[in-house]
C-alpha positions in Angstrom: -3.3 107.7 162.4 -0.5 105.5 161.3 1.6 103.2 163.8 4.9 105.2 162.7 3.4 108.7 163.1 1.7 107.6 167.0 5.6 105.8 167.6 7.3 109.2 166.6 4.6 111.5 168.7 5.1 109.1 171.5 9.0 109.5 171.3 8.7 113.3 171.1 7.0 113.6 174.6 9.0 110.6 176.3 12.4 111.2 175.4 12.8 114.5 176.7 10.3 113.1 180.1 13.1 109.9 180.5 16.1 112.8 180.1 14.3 114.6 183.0 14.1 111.6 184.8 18.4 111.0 184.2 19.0 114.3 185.4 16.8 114.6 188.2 18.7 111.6 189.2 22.0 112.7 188.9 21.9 117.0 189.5 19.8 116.4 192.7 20.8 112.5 194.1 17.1 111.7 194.2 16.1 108.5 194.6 14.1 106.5 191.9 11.0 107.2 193.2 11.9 110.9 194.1 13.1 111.2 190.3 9.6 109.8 189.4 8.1 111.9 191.7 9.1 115.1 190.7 9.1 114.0 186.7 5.3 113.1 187.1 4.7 116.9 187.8 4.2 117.4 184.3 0.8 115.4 184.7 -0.6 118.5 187.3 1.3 121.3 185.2 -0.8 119.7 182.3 -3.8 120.3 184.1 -3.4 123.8 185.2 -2.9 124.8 181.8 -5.8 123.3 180.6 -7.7 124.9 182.7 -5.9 128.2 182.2 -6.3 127.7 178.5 -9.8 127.0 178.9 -11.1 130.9 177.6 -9.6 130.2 174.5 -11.5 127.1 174.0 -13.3 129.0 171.2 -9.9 129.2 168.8 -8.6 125.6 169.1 -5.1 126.1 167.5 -4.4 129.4 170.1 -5.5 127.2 172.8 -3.2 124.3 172.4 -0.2 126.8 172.0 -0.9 128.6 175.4 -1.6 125.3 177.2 1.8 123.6 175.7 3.9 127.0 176.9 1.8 127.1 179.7 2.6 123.4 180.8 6.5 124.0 180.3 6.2 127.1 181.9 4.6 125.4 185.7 6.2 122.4 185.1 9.7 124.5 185.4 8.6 126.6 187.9 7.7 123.1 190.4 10.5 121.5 189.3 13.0 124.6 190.5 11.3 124.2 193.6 11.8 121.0 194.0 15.6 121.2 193.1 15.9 124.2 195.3 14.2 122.6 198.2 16.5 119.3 197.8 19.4 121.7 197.5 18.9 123.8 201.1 18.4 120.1 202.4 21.6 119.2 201.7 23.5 122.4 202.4 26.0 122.4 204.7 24.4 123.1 208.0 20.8 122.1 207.3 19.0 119.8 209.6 
């Protein structure tokens, strides 16, 4: 592959992973490494759609679909938890 084609793949996957980051900072007031934290979930949601994907291993193309949707798919669902979790904390009345 060329430099300019890895460069632009590269930017595709860590712009929107360093506009996470921003906003984890700023919607939920978590720290640095809280913001990392919780960013760095896409690395397990990755996982579990690999291995969710893995029946279709046999059509390659279908495969990488369902594990890209699938990764977006966990990755939002642990990521509401952890923004739902860091919002009862800091409800009014919460210990």
């Amino acid at each position: 592959m060329s430099e300019g084609l890895l460069l632009a793949l590269g930017a595709i996957v860590l712009v929107p992973i360093a506009w996470e980051y921003a906003d984890f900072r700023r919607s939920c007031g978590l720290s640095r490494l809280g913001a990392l934290a919780t960013t760095l979930l896409v690395v397990p949601s990755f996982a579990v759609s690999l291995a969710l994907a893995l029946p279709l291993a046999s059509r390659p193309g279908l495969q990488w679909v369902a594990t890209v949707v699938l990764t977006v798919v966990v990755y939002s669902l642990a990521t509401r938890a952890v923004g739902a979790t860091v919002g009862a904390a800091r409800a009014p009345g919460a210990r």
